[in-house]
C-alpha positions as CSV (number, residue, x, y, z in Angstrom):
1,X,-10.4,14.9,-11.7
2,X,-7.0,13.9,-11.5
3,X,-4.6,16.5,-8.7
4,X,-1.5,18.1,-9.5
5,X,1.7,16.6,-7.9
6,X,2.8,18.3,-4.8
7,X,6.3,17.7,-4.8
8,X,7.1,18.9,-1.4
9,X,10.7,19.9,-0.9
10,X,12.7,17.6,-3.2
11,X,14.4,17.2,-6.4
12,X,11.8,18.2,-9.7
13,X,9.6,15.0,-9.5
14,X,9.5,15.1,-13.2
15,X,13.5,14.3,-12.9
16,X,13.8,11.7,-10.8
17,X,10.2,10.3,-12.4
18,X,12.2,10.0,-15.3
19,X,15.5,8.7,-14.1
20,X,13.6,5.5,-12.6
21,X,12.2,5.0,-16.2
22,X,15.7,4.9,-17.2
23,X,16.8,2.2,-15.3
24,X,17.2,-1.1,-16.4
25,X,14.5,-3.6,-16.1
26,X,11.8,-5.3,-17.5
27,X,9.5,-8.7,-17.0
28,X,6.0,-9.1,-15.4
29,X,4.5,-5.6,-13.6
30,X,4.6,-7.8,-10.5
31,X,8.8,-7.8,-11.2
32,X,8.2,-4.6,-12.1
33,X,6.8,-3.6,-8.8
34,X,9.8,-5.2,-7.3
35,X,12.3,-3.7,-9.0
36,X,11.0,0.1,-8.4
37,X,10.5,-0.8,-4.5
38,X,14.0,-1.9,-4.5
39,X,15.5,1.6,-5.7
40,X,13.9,3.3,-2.9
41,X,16.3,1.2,-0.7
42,X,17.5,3.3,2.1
43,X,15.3,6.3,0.8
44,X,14.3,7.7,4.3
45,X,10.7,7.1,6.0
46,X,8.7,9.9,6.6
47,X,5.1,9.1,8.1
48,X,1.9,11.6,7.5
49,X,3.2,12.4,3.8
50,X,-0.4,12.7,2.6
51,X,-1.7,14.3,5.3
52,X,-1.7,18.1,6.1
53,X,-2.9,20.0,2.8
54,X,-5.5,22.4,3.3
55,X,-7.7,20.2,0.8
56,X,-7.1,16.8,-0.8
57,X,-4.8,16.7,-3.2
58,X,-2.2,14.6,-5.3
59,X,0.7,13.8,-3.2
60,X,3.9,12.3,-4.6
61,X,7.2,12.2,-3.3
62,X,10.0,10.3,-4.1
63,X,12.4,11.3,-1.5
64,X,10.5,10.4,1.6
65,X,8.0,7.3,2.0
66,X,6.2,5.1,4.4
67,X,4.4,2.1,3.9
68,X,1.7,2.5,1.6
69,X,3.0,5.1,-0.3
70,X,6.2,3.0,-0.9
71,X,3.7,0.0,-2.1
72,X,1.9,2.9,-4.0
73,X,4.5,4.2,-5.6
74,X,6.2,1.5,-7.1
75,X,3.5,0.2,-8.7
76,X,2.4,3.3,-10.3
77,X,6.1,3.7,-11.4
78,X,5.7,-0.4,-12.6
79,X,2.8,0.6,-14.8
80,X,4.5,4.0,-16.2
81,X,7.3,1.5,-16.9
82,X,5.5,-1.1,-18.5
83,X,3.4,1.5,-20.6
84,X,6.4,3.7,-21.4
85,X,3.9,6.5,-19.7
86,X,5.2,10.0,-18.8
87,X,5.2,12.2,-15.9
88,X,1.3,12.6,-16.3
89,X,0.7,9.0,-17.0
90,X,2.1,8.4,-13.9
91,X,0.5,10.8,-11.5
92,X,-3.2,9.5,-13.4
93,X,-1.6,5.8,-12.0
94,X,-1.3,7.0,-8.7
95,X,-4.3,9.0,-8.6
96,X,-6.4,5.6,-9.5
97,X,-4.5,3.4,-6.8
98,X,-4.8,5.8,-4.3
99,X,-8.5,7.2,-4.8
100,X,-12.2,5.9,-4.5
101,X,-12.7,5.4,-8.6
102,X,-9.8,7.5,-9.6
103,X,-11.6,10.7,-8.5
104,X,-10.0,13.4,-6.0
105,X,-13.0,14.2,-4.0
106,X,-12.2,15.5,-0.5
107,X,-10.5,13.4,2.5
108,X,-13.0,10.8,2.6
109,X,-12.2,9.8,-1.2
110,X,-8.5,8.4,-0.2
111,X,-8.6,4.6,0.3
112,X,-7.5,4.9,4.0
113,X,-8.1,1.6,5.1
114,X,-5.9,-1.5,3.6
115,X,-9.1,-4.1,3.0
116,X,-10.9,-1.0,1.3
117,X,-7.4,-0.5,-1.0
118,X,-7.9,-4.2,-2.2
119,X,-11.1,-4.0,-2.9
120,X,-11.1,-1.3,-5.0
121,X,-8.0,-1.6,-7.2
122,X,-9.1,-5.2,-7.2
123,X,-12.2,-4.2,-9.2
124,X,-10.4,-2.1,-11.8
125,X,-7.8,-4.9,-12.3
126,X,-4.5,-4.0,-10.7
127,X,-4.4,-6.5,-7.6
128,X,-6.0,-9.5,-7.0
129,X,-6.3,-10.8,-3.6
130,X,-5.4,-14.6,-3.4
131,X,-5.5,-15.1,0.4
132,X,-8.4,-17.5,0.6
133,X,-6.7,-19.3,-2.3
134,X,-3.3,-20.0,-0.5
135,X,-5.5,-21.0,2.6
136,X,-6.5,-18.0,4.6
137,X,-9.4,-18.6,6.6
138,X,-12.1,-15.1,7.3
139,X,-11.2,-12.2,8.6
140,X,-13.7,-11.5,11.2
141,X,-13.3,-7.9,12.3
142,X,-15.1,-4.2,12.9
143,X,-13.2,-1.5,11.3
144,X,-13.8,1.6,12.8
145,X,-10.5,3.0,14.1
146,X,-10.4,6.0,12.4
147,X,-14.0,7.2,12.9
148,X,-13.3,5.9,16.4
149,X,-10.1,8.1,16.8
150,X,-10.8,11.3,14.7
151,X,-8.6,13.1,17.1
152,X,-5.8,11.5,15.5
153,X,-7.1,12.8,12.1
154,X,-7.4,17.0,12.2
155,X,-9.6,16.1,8.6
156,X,-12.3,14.4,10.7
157,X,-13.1,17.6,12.6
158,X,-15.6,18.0,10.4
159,X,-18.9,16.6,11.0
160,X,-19.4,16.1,7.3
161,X,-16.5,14.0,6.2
162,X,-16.7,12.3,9.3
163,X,-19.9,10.8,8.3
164,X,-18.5,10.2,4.9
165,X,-16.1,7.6,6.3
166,X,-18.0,6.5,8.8
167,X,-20.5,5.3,6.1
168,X,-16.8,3.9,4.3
169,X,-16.7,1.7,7.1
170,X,-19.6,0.0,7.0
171,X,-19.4,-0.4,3.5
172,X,-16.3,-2.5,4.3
173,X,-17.8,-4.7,7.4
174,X,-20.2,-5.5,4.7
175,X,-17.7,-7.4,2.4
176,X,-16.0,-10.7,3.2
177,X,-12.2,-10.5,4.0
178,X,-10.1,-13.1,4.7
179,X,-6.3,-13.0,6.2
180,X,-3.6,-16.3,6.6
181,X,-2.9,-16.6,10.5
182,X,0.7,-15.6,11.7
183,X,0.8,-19.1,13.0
184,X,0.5,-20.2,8.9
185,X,2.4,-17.8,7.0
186,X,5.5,-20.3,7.0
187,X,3.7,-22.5,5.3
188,X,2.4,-20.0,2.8
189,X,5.8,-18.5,1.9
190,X,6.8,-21.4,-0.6
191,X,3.4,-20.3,-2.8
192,X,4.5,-16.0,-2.3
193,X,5.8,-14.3,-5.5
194,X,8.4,-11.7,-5.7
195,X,6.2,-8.8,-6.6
196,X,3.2,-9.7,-4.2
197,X,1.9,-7.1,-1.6
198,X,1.3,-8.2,1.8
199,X,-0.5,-6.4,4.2
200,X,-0.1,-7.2,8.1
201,X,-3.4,-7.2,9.8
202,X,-3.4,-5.8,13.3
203,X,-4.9,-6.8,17.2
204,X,-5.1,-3.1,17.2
205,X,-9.3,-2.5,18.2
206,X,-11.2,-1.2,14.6
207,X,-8.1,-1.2,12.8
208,X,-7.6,-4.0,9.3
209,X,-3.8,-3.7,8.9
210,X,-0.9,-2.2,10.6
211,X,1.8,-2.2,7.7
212,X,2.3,-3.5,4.2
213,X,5.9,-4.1,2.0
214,X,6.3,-5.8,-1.2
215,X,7.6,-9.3,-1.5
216,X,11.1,-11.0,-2.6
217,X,12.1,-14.3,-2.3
218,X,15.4,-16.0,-1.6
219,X,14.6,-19.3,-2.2
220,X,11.9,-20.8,-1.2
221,X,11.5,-18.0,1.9
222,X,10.2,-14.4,1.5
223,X,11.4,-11.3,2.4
224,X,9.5,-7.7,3.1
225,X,10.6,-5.0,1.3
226,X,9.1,-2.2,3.2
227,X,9.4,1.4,4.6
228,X,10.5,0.8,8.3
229,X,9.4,2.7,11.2
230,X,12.4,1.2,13.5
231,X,15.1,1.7,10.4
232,X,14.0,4.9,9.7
233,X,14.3,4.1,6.1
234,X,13.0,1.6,3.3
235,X,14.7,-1.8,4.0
236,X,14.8,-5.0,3.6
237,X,13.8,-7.0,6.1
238,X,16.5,-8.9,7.4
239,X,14.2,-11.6,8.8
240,X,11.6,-13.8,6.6
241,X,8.5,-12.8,6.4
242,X,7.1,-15.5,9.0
243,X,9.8,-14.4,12.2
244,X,9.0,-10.9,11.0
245,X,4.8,-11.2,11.7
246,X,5.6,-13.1,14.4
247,X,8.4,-10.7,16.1
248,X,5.6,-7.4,17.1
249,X,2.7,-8.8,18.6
250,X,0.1,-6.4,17.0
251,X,0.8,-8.2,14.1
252,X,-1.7,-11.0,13.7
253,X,-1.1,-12.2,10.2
254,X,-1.0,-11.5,7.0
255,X,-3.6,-10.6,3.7
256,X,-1.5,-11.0,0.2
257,X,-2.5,-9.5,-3.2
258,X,-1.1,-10.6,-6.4
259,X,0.1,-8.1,-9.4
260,X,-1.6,-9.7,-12.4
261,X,0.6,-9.1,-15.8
262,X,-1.2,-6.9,-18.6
C-alpha cells in the first residue's frame, strides 16, 4: 500500500509538486531527470530525511535533500512529467523507487543499500545498469554495514527487523555487481549521458556506495549533480566526475545506471 506524503515543515508539497510540472522542459526521462535535479540547485542538504518516524512511511520533501533522495526525487518528478501525473501519481513513483516492490512494509522494506536500489528498479524497468557494458570489471564485496552498525540505525533495535535486513544482505552478496575503477572513470566519461545516475562505491568495510548524483556533460567530460555534504546544499560539482572520485579516498569508483526512455 502506497504512504501518505509527510511533508515535514515546508511549503504544501502539492504546490511546489505542481510548480515543477510547470516548468519548461521536455525530451528523454533521462533529460528529464536532469532537468528536475537541476531545479533543486542550491536547495539545502539535510541528511536522515527518511529516518525518524515512529513507523515507515512516505517521505517527500522538496525543501531539504541528500543524495538519494535528490536522485529519488527527480526521477519520480521526471516520470510525473513525462506522464502528466498529479500529486498522487507522483508519490505512487516515489513509493516504487524507494520500496521493495512498491509496498510500504516496515523499515526493512526501504531499499537502503545502493546495489539493492539497482537491482530492484532495474527489474520493474526504470534503470538499467550499464557498468559491465562501458568496462567495469566485478565488484567483489560483503555488504553488511548496516546490520554490522545497528547502533547507527535506532530502527534496528529490534531483533525482528534486524533479521529482516540481515537476510536483505545476503540476498545481495548473492547477485553479481560490478563497478568501473576510480583509476578508469576518465576513460568512461566520453560514453556517460546527461541523465545517468552514478553511484560512488566506498573502501568503507560492508558498505556498496558512499554517495550518488546525476550526471551532465560539458563536452565530452561529466559533471555530478549531487546533494553535497561539504556545500551544505545541492551543487554542481565544480570538478569532473573523474578528479571528483579520485579527490576523497573512500571513494573507490564508480557504478552507473542508465534512464531508459518510455
Amino acid at each position: 500500500m502506497v504512504g501518505f506524503c509527510l511533508s515535514m515543515i515546508q511549503d504544501d508539497p502539492q504546490k511546489v509538486f505542481r510548480q515543477r510540472m510547470e516548468k519548461p522542459g521536455g525530451g528523454s526521462l533521462a533529460n528529464l531527470t536532469l532537468q528536475m535535479a537541476q531545479s533543486f540547485l542550491g536547495t539545502a542538504y539535510v541528511s536522515h530525511t527518511l529516518e525518524g518516524n515512529p513507523t515507515e512511511q512516505l517521505v517527500c520533501r522538496f525543501d531539504g535533500l541528500d543524495c538519494t533522495t535528490l536522485v529519488e526525487t527527480s526521477v519520480a518528478l521526471a516520470v510525473a512529467k513525462k506522464h502528466h501525473m498529479k500529486y498522487d501519481g507522483f508519490r505512487q513513483e516515489l513509493t516504487q523507487l524507494r520500496y521493495r516492490h512498491g509496498q510500504i512494509n516496515g523499515y526493512a522494506s526501504r531499499l537502503h543499500y545502493f546495489v539493492d536500489w539497482l537491482y530492484h528498479n532495474q527489474q520493474r524497468g526504470r534503470v538499467e545498469d550499464i557498468t559491465a557494458r562501458l568496462g567495469g570489471i566485478p565488484y567483489h564485496k560483503n555488504i553488511h554495514f548496516m546490520t554490522s552498525h545497528a547502533e547507527l540505525y535506532p530502527a534496528l533495535s529490534s531483533e525482528e527487523t534486524w533479521r529482516e535486513l540481515k537476510l536483505i544482505e545476503e540476498e545481495i552478496n548473492a547477485r553479481a555487481h560490478y563497478y568501473i575503477p576510480q583509476v578508469e572513470v576518465r576513460k568512461v566519461e566520453p560514453l556517460l549521458k546527461e541523465g545517468d545516475i552514478v553511484g560512488i562505491t566506498s573502501s568503507v568495510e560492508g558498505l556498496d556506495c558512499n554517495h550518488q548524483g546525476i550526471i551532465t556533460k560539458i563536452g565530452e567530460r561529466a559533471f555530478l549533480v549531487h546533494a553535497s555534504t561539504d556545500a551544505k546544499k545541492v551543487i554542481l560539482s565544480p570538478r569532473p566526475l573523474a578528479e571528483y572520485v579520485a579527490s576523497i579516498k573512500r571513494h573507490t569508483g564508480i557504478i552507473v545506471l542508465r534512464i531508459p526512455d518510455e
